[in-house]
C-alpha positions as CSV (number, residue, x, y, z in Angstrom):
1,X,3.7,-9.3,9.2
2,X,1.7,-6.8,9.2
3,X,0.2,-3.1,7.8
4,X,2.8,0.0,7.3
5,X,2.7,3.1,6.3
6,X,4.6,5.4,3.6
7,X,4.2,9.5,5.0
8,X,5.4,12.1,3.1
9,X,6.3,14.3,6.4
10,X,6.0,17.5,3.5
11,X,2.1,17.5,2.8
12,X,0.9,14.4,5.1
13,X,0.0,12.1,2.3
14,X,0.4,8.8,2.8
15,X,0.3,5.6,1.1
16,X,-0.6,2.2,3.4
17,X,0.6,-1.5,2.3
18,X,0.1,-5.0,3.6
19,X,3.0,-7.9,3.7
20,X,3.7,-11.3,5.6
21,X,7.3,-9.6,5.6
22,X,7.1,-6.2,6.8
23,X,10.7,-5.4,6.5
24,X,11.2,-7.0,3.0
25,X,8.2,-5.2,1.8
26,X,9.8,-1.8,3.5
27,X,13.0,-2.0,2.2
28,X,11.5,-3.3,-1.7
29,X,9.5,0.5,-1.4
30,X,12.5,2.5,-0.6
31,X,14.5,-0.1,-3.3
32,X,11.9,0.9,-6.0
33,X,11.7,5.1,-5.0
34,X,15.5,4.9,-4.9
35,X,15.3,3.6,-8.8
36,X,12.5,6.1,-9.9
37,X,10.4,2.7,-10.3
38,X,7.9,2.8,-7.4
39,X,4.3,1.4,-9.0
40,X,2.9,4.5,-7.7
41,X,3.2,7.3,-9.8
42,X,2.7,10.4,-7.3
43,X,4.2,8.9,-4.9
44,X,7.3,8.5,-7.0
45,X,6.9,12.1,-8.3
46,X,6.7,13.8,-4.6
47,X,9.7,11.4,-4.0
48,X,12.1,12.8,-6.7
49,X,10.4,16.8,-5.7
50,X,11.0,16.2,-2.1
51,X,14.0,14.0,-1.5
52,X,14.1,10.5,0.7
53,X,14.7,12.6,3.6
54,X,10.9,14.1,3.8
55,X,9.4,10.4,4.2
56,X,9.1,7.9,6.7
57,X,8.3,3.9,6.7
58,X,5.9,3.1,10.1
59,X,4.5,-0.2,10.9
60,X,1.2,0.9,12.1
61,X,-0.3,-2.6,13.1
62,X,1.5,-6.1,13.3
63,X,0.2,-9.6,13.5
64,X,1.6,-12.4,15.9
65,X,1.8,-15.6,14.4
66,X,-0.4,-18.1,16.4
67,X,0.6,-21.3,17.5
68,X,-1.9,-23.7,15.2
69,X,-1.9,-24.6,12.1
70,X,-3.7,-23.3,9.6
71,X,-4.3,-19.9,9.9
72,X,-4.5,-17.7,6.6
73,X,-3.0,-15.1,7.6
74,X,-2.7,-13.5,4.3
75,X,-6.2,-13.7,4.4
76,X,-6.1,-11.8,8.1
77,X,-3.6,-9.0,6.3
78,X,-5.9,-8.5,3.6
79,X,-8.7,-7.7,6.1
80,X,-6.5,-5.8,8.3
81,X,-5.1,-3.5,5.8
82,X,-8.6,-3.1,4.2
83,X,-9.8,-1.9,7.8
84,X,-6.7,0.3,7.5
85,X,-7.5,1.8,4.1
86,X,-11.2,2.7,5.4
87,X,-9.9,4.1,8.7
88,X,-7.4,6.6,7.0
89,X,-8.5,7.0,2.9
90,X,-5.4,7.6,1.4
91,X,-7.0,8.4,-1.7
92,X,-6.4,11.3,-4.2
93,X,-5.3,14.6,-2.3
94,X,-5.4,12.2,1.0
95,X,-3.0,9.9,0.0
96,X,-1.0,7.4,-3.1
97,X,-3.3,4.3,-3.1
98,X,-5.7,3.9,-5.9
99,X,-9.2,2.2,-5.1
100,X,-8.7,-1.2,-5.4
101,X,-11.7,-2.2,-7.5
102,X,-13.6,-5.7,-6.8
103,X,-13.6,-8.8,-9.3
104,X,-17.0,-8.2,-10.9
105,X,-16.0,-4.6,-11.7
106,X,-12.5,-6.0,-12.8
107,X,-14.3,-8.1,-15.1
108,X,-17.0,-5.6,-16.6
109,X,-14.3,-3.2,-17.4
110,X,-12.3,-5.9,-19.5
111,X,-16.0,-6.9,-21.0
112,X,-16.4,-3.3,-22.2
113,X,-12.8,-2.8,-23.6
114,X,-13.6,-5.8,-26.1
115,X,-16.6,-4.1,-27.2
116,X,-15.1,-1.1,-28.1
């Protein structure tokens, strides 16, 4: 478990991800690129333009599971990737992530769509 990045070794962007199962979550990204069906859209359109061959898949940062019980450690990946996300943007011309957006905002948004 652990945080990984997606580089596309062409123009550096990159795209960063969180799982408890780093290499079931790798090998569902390259799955979903393969298949044109990646939830990212750029990322899936610098895929097709540049081929599979101009990425690669790195773990950047794994955690150990700990002997007692109890620990959230999806709760520890969601901090760790979050610290990961502020460390290296991959936003816009930086990267494929989109801003996640918090609850509140989540909610006003849905709020203002009724009232249109």
């Amino acid at each position: 478990m652990g945080v990984f990045i997606i580089r596309n070794n062409i123009n550096d962007k990159i795209f960063v991800g969180a799982s408890l199962n780093l290499p079931g979550i790798i090998n569902r990204h390259k799955f979903a690129l393969q298949h044109g069906s990646h939830a990212s859209p750029s990322l899936q359109s610098d895929w097709n333009k540049f081929g599979s061959n101009s990425f690669s898949f790195e773990i950047v940062d794994e955690l150990t599971p700990r002997s007692q019980s109890g620990v959230d450690y999806k709760q520890e990946l969601d901090l760790l990737e979050k610290l990961w996300l502020e460390r290296l943007e991959p936003f816009g011309e930086r990267g494929y992530n989109e801003k996640k957006i918090s609850r509140a905002e989540r909610l006003r948004r849905i709020a203002s769509r009724r009232h249109e």
